[in-house]
N, C-alpha and C positions, 0 to 999 in steps of 0.2 A: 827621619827616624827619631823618636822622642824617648830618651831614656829618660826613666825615673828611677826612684828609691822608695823605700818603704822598710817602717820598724814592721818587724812581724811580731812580736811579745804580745801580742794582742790579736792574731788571726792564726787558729788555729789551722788551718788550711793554708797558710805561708811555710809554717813551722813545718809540717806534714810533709812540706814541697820540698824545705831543706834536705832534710832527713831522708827523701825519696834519692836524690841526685848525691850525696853526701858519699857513697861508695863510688861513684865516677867521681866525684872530687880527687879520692884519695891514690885511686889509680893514677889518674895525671900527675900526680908527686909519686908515685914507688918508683919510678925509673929514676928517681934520684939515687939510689942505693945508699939511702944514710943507716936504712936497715929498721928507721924508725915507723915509717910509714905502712907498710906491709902487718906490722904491729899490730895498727890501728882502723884496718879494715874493715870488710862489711858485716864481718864476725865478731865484733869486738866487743867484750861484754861490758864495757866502759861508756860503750856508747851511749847510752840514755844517762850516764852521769853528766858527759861531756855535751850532749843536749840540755842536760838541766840547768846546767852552769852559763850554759849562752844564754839560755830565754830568763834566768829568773835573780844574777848577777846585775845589779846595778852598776859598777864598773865594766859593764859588757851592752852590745848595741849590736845584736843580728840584724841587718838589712836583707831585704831580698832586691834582686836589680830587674828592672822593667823592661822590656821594649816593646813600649805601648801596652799592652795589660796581659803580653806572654811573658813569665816567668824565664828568664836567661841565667841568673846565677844570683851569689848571693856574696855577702861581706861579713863579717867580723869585725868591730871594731871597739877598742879596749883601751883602759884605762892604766896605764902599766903602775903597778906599785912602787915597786925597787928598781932605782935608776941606777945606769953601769956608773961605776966606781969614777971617782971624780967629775961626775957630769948630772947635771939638773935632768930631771924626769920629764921623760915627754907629756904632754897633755893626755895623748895619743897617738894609740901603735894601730896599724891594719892588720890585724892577728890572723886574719882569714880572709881572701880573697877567690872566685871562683869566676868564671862564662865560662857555660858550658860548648864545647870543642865545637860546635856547626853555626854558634855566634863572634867566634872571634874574629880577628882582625877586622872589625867595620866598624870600629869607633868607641862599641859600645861600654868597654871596659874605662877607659879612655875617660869617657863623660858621666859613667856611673862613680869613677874616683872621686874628679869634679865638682860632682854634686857633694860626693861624703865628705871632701876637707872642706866646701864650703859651711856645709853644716855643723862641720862639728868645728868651732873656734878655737885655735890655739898651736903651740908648738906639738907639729908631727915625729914619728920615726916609722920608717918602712924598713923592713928587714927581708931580703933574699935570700935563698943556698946560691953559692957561688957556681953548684953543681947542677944549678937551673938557667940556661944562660937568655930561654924566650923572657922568663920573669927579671930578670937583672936589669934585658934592653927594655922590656916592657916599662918597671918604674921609674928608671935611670929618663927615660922619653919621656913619663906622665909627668913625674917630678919637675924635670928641666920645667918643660912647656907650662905646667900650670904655676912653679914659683919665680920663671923667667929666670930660671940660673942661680936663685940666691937660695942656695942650699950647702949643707956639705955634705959629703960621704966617707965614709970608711969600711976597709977590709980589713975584714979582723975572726977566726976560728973559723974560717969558712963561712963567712957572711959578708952579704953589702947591706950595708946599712946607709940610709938617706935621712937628714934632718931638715926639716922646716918649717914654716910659720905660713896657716892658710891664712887666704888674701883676706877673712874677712878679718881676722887678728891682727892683721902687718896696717891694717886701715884703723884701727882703733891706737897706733903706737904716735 
């Protein structure tokens, strides 16, 4: 199976694809009940703002994820401005993460991460609801395995948050 990545800021027809699945996104987060998500549904009249802000933010980097040249899901990944209080700013946060539900568990999420911290150099933060527990074991597993353990984590407002430095960054220290 060959996953890949891909910027979409540039393929009108990636961005389209988002935006098509982007309501099944948001379903798989409402049974969180944070009351937030339901919100921000497939009605949402925010939403072409909250597209325009992916595609045309320079501190922002929509991916779409591959396998092989079908469309499976897609990333978010961000450049956080304000760092939590007493602590240095991540390089980068994964603000958005999605596979859609008939591609999971077969690796591909797994490998499309992978590829995103290799690419993007520097000190990571992931953040989960604590009230999401497949997403917690999901990065808590991606994290481990791809930093081999040298990470930290914290619980804190009903979040897990994971810190680390991708391999191609930890290689240039």
């Amino acid at each position: 199976m060959l996953v890949s990545i891909r910027d979409v800021r540039h393929s009108k027809q990636d961005r389209l694809w988002i935006q098509s699945v982007y309501g099944e996104y948001i379903e798989s987060l409402a049974d969180l009940n944070t009351g937030l998500f339901s919100v921000l549904g497939a009605n949402n009249p925010h939403q072409d703002e909250i597209f325009a802000n992916w595609f045309s933010n320079d501190h922002s980097h929509p991916l779409l994820i591959l396998k092989g040249t079908e469309s499976v899901g897609f990333a978010l990944v961000t450049r956080p401005r304000i760092p939590t209080a007493g602590e240095k700013a991540a390089d980068y946060r994964m603000s958005e993460f999605f596979v859609r539900m008939q591609h999971r568990r077969a690796g591909i999420g797994r490998d499309a991460a992978t590829l995103i911290f290799d690419r993007f150099s520097g000190d990571w933060e992931i953040v989960e609801y604590m009230r999401h527990p497949g997403s917690v074991a999901f990065w808590r597993h991606v994290v481990t395995r791809y930093s081999a353990g040298r990470f930290t984590e914290r619980t804190r407002n009903g979040e897990v948050q994971q810190r680390f430095a991708s391999r191609s960054s930890t290689a240039k220290k």
